[in-house]
mmCIF file of the N, C-alpha and C atoms, coordinates in Angstrom:
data_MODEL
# 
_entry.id   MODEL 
# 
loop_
_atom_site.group_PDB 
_atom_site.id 
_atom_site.type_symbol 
_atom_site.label_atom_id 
_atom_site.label_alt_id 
_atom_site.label_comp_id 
_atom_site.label_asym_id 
_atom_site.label_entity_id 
_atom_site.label_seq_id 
_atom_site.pdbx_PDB_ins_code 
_atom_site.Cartn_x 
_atom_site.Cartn_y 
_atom_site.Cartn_z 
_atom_site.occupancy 
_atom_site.B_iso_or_equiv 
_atom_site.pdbx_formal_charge 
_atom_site.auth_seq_id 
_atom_site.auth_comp_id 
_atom_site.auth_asym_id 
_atom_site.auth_atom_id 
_atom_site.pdbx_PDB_model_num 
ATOM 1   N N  . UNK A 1 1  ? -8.642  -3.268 20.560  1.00 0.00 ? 1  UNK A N  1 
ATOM 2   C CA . UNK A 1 1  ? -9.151  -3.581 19.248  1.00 0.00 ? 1  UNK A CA 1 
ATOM 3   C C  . UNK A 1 1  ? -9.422  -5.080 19.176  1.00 0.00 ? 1  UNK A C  1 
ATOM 4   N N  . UNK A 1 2  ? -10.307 -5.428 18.577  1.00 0.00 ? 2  UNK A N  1 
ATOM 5   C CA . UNK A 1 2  ? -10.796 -6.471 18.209  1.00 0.00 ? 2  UNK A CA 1 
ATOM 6   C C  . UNK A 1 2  ? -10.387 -7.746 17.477  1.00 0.00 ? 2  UNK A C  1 
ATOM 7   N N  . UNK A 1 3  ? -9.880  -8.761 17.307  1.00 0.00 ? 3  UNK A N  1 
ATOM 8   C CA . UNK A 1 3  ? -9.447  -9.383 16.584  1.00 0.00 ? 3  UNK A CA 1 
ATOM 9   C C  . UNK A 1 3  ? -9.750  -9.214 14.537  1.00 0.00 ? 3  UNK A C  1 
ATOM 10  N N  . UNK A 1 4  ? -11.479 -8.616 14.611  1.00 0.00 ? 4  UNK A N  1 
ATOM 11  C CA . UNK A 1 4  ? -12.116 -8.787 13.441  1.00 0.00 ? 4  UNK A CA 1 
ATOM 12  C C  . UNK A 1 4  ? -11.221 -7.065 12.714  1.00 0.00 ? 4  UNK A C  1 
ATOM 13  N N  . UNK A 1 5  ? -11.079 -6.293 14.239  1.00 0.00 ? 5  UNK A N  1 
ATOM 14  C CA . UNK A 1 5  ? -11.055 -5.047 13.896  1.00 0.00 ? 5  UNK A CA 1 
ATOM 15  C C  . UNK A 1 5  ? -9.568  -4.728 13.618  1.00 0.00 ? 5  UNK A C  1 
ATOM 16  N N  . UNK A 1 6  ? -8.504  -5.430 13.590  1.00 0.00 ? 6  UNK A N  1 
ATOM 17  C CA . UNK A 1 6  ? -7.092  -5.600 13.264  1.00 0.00 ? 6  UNK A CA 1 
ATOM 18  C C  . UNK A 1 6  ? -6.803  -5.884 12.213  1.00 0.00 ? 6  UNK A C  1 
ATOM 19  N N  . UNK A 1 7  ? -7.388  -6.516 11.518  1.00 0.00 ? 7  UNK A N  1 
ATOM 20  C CA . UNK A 1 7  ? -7.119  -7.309 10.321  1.00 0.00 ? 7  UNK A CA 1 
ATOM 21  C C  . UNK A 1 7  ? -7.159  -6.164 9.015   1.00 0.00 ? 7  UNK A C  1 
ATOM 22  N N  . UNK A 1 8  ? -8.236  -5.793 8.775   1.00 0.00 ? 8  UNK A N  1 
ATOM 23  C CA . UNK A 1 8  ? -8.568  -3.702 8.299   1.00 0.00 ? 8  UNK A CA 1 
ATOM 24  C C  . UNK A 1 8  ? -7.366  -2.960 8.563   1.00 0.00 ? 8  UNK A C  1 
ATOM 25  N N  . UNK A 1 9  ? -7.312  -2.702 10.164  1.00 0.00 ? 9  UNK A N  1 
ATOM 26  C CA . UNK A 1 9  ? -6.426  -1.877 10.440  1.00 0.00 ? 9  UNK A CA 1 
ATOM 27  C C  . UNK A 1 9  ? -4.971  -2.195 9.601   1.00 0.00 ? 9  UNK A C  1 
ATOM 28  N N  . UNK A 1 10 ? -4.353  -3.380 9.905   1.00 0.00 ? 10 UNK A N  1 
ATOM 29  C CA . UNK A 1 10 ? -3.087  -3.450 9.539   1.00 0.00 ? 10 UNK A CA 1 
ATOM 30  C C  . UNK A 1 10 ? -3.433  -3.774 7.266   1.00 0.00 ? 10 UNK A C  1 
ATOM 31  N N  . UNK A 1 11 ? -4.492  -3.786 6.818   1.00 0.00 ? 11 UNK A N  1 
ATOM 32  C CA . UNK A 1 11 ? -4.791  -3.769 5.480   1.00 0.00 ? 11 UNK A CA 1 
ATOM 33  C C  . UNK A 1 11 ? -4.336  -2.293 4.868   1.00 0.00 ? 11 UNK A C  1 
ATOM 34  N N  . UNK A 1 12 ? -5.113  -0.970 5.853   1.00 0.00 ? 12 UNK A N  1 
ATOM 35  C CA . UNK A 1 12 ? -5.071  -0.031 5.670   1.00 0.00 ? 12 UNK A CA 1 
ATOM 36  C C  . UNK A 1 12 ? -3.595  0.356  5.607   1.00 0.00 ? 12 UNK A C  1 
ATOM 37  N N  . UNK A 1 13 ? -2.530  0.383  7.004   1.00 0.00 ? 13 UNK A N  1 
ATOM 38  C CA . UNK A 1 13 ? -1.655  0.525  7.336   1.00 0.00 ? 13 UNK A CA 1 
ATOM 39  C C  . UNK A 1 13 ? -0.747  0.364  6.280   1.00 0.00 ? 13 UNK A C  1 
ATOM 40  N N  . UNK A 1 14 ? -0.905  -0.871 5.937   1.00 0.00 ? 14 UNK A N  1 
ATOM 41  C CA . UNK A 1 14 ? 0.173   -1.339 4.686   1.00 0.00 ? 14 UNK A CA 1 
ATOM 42  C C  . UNK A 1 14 ? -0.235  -0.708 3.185   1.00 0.00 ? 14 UNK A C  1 
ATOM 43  N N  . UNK A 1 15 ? -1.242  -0.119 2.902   1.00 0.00 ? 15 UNK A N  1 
ATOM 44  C CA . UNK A 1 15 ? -2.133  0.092  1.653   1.00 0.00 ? 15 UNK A CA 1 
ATOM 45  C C  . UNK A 1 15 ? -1.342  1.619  2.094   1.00 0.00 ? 15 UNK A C  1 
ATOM 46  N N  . UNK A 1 16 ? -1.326  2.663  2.850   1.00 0.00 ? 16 UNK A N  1 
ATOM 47  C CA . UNK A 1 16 ? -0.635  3.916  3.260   1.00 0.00 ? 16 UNK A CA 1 
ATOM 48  C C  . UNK A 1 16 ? 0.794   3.768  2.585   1.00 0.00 ? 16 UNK A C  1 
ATOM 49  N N  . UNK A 1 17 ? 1.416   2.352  3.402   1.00 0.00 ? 17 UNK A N  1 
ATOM 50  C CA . UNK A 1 17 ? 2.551   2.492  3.313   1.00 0.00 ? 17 UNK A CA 1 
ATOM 51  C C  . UNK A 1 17 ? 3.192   2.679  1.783   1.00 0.00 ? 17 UNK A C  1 
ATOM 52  N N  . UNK A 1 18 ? 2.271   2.160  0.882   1.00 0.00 ? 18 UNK A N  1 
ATOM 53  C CA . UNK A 1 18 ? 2.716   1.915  -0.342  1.00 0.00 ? 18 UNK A CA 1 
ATOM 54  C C  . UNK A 1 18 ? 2.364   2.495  -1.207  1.00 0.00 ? 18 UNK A C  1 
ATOM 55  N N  . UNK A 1 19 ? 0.642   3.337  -1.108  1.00 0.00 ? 19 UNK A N  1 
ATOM 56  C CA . UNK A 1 19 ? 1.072   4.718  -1.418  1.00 0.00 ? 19 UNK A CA 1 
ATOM 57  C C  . UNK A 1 19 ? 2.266   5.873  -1.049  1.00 0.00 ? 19 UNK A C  1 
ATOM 58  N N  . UNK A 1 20 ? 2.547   5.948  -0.121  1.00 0.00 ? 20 UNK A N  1 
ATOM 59  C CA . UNK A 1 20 ? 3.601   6.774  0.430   1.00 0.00 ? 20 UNK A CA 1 
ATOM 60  C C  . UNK A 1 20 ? 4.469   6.755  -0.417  1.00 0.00 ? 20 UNK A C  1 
ATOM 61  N N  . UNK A 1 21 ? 5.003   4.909  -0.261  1.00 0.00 ? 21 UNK A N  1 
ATOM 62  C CA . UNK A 1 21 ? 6.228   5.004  -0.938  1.00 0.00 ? 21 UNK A CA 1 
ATOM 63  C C  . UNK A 1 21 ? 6.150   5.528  -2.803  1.00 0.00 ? 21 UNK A C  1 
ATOM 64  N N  . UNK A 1 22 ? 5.167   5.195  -3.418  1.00 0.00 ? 22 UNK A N  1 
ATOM 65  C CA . UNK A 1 22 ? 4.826   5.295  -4.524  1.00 0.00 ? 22 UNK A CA 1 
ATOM 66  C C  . UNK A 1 22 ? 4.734   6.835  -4.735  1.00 0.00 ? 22 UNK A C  1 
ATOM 67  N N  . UNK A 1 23 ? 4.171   7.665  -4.388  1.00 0.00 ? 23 UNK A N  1 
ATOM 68  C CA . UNK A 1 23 ? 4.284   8.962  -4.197  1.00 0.00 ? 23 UNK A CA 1 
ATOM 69  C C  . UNK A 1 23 ? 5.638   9.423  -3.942  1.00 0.00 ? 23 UNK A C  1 
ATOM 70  N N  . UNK A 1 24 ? 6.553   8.971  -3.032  1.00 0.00 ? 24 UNK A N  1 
ATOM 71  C CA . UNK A 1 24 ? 8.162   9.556  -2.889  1.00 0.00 ? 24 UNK A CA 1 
ATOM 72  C C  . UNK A 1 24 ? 8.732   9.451  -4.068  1.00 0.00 ? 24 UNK A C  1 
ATOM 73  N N  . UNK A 1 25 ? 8.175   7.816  -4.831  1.00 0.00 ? 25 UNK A N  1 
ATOM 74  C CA . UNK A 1 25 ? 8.776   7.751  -5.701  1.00 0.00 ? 25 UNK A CA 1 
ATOM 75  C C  . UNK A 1 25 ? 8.693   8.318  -7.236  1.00 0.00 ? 25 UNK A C  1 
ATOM 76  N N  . UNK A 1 26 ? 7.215   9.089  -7.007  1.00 0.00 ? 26 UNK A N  1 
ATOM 77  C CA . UNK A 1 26 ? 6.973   9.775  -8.081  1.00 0.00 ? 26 UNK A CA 1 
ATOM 78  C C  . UNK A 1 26 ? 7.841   11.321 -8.283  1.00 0.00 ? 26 UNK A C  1 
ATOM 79  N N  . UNK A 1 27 ? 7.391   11.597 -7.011  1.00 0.00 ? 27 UNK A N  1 
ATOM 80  C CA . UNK A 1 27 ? 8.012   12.948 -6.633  1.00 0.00 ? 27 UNK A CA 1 
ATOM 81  C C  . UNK A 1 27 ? 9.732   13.299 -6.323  1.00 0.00 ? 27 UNK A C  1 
ATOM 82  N N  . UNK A 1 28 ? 10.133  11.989 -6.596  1.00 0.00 ? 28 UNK A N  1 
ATOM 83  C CA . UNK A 1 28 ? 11.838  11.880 -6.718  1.00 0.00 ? 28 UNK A CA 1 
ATOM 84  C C  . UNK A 1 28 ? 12.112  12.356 -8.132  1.00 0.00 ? 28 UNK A C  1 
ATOM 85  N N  . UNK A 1 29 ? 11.056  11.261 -8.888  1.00 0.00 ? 29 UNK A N  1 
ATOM 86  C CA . UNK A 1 29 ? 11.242  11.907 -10.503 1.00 0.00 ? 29 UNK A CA 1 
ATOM 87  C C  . UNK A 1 29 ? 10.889  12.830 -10.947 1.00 0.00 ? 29 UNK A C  1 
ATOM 88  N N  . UNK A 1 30 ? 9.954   13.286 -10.448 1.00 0.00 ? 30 UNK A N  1 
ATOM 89  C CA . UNK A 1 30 ? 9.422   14.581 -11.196 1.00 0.00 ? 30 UNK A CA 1 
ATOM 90  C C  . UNK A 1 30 ? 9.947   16.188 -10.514 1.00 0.00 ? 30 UNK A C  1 
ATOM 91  N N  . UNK A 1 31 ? 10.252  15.850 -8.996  1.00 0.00 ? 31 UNK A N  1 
ATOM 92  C CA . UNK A 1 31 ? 10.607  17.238 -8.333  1.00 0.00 ? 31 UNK A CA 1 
ATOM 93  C C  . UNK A 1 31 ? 12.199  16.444 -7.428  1.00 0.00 ? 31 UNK A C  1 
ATOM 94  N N  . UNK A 1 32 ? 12.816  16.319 -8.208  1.00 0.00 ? 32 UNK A N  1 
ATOM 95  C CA . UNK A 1 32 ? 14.179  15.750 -7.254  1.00 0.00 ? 32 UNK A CA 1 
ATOM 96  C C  . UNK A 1 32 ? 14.477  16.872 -6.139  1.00 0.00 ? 32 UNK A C  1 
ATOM 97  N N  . UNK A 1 33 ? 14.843  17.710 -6.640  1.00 0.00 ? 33 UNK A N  1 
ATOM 98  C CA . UNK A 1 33 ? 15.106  18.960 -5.054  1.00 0.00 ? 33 UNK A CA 1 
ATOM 99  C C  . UNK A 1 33 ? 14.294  18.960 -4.229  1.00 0.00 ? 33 UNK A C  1 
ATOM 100 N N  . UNK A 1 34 ? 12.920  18.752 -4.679  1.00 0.00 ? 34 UNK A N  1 
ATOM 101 C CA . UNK A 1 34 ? 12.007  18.607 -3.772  1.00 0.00 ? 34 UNK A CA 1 
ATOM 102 C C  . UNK A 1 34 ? 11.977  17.655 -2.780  1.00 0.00 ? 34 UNK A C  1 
ATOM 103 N N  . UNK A 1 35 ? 12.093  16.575 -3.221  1.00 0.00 ? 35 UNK A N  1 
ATOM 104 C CA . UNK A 1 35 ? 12.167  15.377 -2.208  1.00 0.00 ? 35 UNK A CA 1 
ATOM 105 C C  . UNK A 1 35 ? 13.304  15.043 -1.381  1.00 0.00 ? 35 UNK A C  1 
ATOM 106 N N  . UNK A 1 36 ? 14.443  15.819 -1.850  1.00 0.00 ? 36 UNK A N  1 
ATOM 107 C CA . UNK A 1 36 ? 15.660  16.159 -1.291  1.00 0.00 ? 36 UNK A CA 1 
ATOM 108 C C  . UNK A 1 36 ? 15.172  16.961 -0.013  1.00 0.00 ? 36 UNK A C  1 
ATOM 109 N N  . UNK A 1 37 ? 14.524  17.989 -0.606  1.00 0.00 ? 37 UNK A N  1 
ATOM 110 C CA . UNK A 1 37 ? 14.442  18.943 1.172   1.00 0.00 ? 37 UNK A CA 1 
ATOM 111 C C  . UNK A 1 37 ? 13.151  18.277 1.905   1.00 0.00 ? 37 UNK A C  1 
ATOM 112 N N  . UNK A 1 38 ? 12.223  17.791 1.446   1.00 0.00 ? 38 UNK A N  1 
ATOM 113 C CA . UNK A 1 38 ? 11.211  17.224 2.364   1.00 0.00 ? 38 UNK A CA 1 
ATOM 114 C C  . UNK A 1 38 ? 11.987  16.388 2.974   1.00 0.00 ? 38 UNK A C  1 
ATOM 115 N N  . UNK A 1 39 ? 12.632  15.035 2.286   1.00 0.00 ? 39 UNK A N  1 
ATOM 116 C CA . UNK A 1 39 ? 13.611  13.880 3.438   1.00 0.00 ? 39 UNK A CA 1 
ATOM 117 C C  . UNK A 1 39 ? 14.432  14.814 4.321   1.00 0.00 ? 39 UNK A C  1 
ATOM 118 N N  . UNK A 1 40 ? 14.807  16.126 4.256   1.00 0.00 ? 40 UNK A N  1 
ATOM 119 C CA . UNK A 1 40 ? 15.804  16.647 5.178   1.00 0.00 ? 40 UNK A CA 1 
ATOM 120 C C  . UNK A 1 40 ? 15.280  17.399 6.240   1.00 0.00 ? 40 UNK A C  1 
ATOM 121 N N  . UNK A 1 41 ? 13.960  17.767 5.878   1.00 0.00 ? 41 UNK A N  1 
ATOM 122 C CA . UNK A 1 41 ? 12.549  18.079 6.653   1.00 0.00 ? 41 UNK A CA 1 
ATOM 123 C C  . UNK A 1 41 ? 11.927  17.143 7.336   1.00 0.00 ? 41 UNK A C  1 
ATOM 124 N N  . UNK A 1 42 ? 11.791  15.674 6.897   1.00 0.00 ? 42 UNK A N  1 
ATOM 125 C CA . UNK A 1 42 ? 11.926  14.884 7.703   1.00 0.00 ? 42 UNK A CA 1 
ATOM 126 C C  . UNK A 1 42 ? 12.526  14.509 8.797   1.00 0.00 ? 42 UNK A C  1 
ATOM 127 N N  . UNK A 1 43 ? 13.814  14.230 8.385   1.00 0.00 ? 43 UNK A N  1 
ATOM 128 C CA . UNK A 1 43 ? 15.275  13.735 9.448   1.00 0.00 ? 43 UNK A CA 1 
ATOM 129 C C  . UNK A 1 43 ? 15.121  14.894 10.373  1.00 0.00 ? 43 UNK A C  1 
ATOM 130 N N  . UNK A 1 44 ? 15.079  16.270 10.182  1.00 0.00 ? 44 UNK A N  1 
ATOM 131 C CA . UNK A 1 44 ? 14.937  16.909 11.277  1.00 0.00 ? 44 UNK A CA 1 
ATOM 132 C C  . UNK A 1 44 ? 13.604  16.982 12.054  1.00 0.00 ? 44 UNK A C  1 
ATOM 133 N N  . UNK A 1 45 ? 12.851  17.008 11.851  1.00 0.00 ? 45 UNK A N  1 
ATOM 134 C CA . UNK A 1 45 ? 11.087  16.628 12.855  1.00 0.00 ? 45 UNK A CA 1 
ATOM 135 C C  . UNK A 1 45 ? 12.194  15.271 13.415  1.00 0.00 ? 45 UNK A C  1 
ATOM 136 N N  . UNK A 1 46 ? 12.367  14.241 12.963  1.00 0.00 ? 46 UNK A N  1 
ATOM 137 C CA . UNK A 1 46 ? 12.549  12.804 13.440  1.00 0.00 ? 46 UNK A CA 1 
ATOM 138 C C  . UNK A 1 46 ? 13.717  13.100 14.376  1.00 0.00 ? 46 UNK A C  1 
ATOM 139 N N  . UNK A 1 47 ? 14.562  13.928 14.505  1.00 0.00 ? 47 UNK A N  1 
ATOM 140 C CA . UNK A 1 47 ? 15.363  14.175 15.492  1.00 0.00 ? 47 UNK A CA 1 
ATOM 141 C C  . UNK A 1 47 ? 15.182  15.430 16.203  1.00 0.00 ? 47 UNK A C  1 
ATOM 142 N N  . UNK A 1 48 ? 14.566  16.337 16.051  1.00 0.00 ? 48 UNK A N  1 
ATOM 143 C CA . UNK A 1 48 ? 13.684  17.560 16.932  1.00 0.00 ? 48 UNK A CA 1 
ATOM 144 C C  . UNK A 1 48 ? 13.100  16.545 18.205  1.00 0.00 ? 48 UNK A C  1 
ATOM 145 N N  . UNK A 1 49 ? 11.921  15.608 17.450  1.00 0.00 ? 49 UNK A N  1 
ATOM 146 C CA . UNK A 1 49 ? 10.791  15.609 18.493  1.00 0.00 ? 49 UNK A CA 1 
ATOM 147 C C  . UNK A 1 49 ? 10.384  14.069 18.180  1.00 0.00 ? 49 UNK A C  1 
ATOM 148 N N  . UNK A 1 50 ? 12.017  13.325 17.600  1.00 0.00 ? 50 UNK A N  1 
ATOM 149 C CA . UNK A 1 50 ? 11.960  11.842 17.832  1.00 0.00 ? 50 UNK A CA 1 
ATOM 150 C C  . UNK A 1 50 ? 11.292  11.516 18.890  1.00 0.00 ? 50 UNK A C  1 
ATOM 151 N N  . UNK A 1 51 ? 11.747  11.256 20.152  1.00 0.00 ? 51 UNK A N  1 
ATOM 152 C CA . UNK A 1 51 ? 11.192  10.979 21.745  1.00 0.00 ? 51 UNK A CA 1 
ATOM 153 C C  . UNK A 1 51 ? 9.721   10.387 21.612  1.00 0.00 ? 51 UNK A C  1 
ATOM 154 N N  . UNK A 1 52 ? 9.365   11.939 21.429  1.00 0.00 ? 52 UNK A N  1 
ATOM 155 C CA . UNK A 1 52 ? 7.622   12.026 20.913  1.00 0.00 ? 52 UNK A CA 1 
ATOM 156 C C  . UNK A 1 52 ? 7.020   11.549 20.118  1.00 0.00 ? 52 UNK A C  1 
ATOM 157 N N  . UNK A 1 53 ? 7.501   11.325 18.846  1.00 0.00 ? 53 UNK A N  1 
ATOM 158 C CA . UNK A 1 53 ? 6.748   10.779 17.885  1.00 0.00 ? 53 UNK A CA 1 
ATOM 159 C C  . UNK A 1 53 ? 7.188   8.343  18.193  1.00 0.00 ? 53 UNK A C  1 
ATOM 160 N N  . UNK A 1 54 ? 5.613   8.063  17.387  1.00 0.00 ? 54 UNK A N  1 
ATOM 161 C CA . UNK A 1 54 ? 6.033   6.816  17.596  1.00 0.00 ? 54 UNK A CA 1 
ATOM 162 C C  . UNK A 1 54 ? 7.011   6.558  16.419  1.00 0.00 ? 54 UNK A C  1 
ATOM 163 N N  . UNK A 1 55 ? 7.947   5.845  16.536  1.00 0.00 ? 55 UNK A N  1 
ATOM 164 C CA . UNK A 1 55 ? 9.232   5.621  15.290  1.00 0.00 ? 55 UNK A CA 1 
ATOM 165 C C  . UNK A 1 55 ? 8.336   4.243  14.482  1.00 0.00 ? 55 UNK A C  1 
ATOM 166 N N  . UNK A 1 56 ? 7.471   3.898  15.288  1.00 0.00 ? 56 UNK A N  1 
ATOM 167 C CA . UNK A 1 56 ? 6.480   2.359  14.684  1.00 0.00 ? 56 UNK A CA 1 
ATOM 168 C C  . UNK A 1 56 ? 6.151   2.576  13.245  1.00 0.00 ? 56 UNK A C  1 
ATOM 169 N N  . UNK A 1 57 ? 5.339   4.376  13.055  1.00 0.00 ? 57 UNK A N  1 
ATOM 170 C CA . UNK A 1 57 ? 4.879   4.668  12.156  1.00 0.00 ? 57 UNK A CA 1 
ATOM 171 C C  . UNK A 1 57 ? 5.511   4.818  11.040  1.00 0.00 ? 57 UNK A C  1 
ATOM 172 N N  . UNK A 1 58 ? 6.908   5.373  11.093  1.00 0.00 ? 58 UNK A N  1 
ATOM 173 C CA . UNK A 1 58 ? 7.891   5.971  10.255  1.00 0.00 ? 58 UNK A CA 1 
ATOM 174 C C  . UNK A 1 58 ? 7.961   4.693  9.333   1.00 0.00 ? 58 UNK A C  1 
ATOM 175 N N  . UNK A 1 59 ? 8.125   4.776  8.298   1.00 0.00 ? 59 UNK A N  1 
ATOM 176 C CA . UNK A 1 59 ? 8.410   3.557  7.183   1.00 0.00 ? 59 UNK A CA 1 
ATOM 177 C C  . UNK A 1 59 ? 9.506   3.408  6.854   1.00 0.00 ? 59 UNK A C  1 
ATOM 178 N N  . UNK A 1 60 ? 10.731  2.826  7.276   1.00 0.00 ? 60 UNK A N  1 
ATOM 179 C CA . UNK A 1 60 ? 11.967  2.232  7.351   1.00 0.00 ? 60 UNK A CA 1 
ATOM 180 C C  . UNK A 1 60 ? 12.790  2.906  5.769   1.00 0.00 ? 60 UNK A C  1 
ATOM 181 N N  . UNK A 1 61 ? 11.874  2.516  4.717   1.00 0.00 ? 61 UNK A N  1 
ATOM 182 C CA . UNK A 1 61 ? 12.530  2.114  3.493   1.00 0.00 ? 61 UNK A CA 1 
ATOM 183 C C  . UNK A 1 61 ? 12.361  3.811  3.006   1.00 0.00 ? 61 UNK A C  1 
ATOM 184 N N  . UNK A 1 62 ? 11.809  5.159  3.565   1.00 0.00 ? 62 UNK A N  1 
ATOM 185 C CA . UNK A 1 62 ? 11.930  6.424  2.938   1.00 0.00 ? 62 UNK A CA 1 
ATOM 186 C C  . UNK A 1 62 ? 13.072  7.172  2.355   1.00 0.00 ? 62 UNK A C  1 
ATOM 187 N N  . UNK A 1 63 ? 14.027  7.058  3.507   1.00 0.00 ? 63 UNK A N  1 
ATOM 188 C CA . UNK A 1 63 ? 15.209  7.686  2.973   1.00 0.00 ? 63 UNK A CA 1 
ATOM 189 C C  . UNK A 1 63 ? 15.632  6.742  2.035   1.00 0.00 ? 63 UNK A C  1 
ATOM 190 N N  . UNK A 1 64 ? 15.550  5.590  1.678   1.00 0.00 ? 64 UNK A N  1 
ATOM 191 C CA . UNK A 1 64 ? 16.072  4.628  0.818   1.00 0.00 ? 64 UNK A CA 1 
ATOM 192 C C  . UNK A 1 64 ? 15.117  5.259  -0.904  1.00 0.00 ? 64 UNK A C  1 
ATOM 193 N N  . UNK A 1 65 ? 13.926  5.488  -0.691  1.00 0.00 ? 65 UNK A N  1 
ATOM 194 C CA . UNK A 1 65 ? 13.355  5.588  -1.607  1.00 0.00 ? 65 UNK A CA 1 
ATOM 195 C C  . UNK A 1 65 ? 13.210  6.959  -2.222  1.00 0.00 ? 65 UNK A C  1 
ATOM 196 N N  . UNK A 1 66 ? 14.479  7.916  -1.655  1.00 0.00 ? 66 UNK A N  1 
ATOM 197 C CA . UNK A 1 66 ? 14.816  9.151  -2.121  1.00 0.00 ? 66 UNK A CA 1 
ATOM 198 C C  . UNK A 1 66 ? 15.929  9.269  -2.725  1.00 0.00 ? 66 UNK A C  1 
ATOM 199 N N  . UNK A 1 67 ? 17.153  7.892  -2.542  1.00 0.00 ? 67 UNK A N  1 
ATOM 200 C CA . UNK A 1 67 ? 18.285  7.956  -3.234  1.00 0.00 ? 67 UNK A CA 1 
ATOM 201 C C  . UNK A 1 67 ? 18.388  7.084  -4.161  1.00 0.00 ? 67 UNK A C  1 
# 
């Protein structure tokens, strides 16, 4: 990738990240059980087929933004 073509990329990246989080955090309030079993649906994919997946992508602060 390109120097011009990085700059986007990591714009996008971070613009995801914060929808994401904004969405967990909607869906904490409005469907709490829900976001309870998706994070536990998570943690298990992330330890099934951790290895495999890049951990780069995973956004640190999720399980934080479910409790």
């Amino acid at each position: 990738m390109t120097g011009q073509a990085i700059a986007p990329a990591r714009e996008t990246a971070a613009r995801a990240r914060e929808n994401s989080e904004y969405v967990r955090s909607l869906l904490n309030v409005r469907q709490p059980q829900f976001a309870v079993a998706l994070e536990s649906a998570v943690q298990k994919l992330l330890r099934d087929h951790g290895p495999v997946c890049n951990s780069s992508q995973r956004n640190p602060r999720w399980p934080n933004a479910l409790r």
